[in-house]
Every structure is written in C-alpha cells, then in structure tokens.
C-alpha positions as CSV (number, residue, x, y, z in Angstrom):
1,X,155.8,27.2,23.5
2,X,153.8,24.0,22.3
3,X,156.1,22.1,24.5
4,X,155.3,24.1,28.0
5,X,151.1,23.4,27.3
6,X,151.9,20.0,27.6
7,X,153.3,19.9,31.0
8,X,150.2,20.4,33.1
9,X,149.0,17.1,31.3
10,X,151.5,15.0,31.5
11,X,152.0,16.3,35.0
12,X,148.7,14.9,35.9
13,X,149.1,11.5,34.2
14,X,152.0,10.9,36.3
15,X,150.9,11.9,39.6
16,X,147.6,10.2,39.3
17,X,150.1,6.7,38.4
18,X,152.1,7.1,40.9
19,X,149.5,7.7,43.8
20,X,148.3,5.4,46.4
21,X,144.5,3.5,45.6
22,X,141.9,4.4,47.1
23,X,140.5,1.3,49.0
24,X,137.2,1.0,50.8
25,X,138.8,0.8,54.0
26,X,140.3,4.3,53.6
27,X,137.4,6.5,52.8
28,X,136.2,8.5,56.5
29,X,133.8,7.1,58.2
30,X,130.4,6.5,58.5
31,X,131.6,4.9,54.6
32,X,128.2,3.5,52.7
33,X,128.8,1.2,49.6
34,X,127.1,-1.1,47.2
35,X,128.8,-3.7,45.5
36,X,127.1,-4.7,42.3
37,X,128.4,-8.1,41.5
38,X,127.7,-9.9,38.6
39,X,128.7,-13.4,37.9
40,X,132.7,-12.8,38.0
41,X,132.7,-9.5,37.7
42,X,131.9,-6.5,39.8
43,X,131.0,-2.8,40.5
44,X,131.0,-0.2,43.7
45,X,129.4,3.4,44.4
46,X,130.3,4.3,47.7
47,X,129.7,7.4,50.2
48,X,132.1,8.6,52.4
49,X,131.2,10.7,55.9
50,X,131.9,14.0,54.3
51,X,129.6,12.9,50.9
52,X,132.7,12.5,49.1
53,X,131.5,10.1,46.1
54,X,133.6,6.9,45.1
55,X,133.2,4.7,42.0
56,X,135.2,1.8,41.2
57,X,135.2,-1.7,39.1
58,X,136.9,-4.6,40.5
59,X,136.9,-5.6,36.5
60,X,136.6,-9.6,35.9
61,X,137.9,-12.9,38.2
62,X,139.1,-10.7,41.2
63,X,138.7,-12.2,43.9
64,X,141.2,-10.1,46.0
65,X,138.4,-8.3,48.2
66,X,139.6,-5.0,47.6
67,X,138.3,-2.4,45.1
68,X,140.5,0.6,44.1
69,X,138.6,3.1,44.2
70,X,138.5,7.2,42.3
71,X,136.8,9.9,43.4
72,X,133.2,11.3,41.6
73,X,132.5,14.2,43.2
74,X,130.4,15.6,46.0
75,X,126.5,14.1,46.7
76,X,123.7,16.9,47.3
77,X,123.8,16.7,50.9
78,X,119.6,16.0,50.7
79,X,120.5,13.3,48.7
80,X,123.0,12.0,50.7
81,X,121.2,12.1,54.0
82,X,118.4,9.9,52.4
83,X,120.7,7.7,51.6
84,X,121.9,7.2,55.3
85,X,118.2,7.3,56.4
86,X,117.6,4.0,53.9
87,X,120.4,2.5,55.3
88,X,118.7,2.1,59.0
89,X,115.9,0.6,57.3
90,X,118.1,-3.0,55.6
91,X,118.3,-6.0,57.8
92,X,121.3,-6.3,59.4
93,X,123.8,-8.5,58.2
94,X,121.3,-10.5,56.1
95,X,120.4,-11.6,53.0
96,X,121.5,-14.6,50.7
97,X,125.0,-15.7,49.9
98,X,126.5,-15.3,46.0
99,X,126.1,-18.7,45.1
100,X,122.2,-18.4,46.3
101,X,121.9,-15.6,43.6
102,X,124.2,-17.8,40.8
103,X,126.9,-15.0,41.0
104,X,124.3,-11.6,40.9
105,X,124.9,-10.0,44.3
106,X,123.8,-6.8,45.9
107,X,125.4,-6.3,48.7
108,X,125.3,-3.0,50.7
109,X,127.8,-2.2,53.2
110,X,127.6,0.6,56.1
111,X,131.0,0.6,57.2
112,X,131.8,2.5,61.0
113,X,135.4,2.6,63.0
114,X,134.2,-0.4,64.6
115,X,132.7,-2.4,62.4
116,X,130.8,-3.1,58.8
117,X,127.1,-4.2,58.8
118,X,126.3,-6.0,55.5
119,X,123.0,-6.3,53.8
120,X,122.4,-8.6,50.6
121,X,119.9,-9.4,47.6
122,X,120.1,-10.9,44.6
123,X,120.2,-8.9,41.4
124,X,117.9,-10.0,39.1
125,X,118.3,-7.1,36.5
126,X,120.8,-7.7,33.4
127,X,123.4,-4.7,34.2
128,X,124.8,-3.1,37.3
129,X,121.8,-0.6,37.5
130,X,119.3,-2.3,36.4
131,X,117.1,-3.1,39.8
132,X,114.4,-5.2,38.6
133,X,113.2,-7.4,40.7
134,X,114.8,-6.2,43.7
135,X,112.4,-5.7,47.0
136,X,111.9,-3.3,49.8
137,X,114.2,-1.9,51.5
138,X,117.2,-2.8,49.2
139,X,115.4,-0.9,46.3
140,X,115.0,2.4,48.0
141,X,118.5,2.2,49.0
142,X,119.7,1.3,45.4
143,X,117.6,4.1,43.6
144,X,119.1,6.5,46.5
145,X,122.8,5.4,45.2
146,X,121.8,6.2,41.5
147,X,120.1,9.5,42.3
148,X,123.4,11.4,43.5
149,X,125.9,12.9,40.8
C-alpha cells in the first residue's frame, strides 16, 4: 500500500526532469520580462500574452543568454493590464549598458512575433527587488512586476 502513495511523486519528479525548458523565446506573445542582473548573476519575472507568470534564475557566470524558465501562476488580469499600460510608457530601446551600471542591470524586455524592444536602468538597490534609486518610468513598471502573485 505504502509503495502505490509514492507513485504520483516520483511520477512528477521524473516528468518535470525529463521535460523541455521553458525559454523566453517560447512563452506566447506579446511576452513582457525583467531581467534583474546583478554583477554575474541574474534573475527574470516574465508575462506571457495569456498572463501566464514565469520566474527563473540564470544562477552565477552564465552568460549563455537564455534563462530556463518555470511557471508561477496566473497574474490578476487588472494587474496584468497595468503592467502592459507601463510598458508603453519606457523609452524604447534605451538605457545604459551593464558595464555603465558596474554589472547591476534592469533591463525590461517587451517581446512581439516580430521583434523585442528593450528598455534599461541601473539597479542601485542591494537585492533583486530592491528598487531604490530607480526613476520614472522604470519604477512603475518594476513595482507593477512585484505586485502580481
């Protein structure tokens, strides 16, 4: 009897090894995301078009440009649709480089079928949500990320 409770688990444990990541470039689009690098190491919450949620932590010294990626949930769809409405508001593909910021980058990425529009700041703060320091319109978009689920 024991043994049969513990097939759902393990079940689960091996089918979530042996899926496919979940990469930036997969999630439906209109995909929002914010990359919250710091120094060598680095952190995404991203949006997909149906408010599908996405979290994910590229960990330390990878510099391969792709973030696997797991699901969090569902935004509010309120929520949500501020987010995209702060979006509109970020200078278009602008903002200062990594090296500019000594390796604490903001960088918040709307990407479409067609293309990704990037918008960076520096983060001045001393952990992945912490937005001190950061500036209109950046911060309205930031806060929006950390209000949903």
């Amino acid at each position: 009897m024991k043994s049969a409770l513990l097939v759902p688990p393990l079940l689960l444990i091996l089918l979530e090894a042996c899926s496919s990541p979940v990469y930036l470039e997969d999630l439906t689009r209109p995909a929002l995301a914010w990359n919250r690098a710091r120094g060598l190491c680095g952190s995404w919450i991203a949006v997909d078009a149906d408010g599908g949620l996405w979290r994910g932590n590229d960990g330390c010294e990878n510099d391969n440009g792709r973030s696997g990626l797991k699901a969090a949930g569902k935004g509010d769809p309120t929520k949500v649709e501020a987010l995209r409405q702060a979006f509109q508001t970020l200078p278009v593909n602008a903002g200062p480089q990594r090296s500019d910021c000594l390796g604490n980058l903001f960088t918040f990425s709307r990407w479409t079928a067609a293309t990704k529009i990037e918008s960076r700041a520096c983060a001045l703060g001393s952990s992945y949500d912490d937005l001190t320091g950061l500036e209109e319109p950046h911060l309205t978009v930031a806060r929006g990320f950390l209000a949903l689920p």
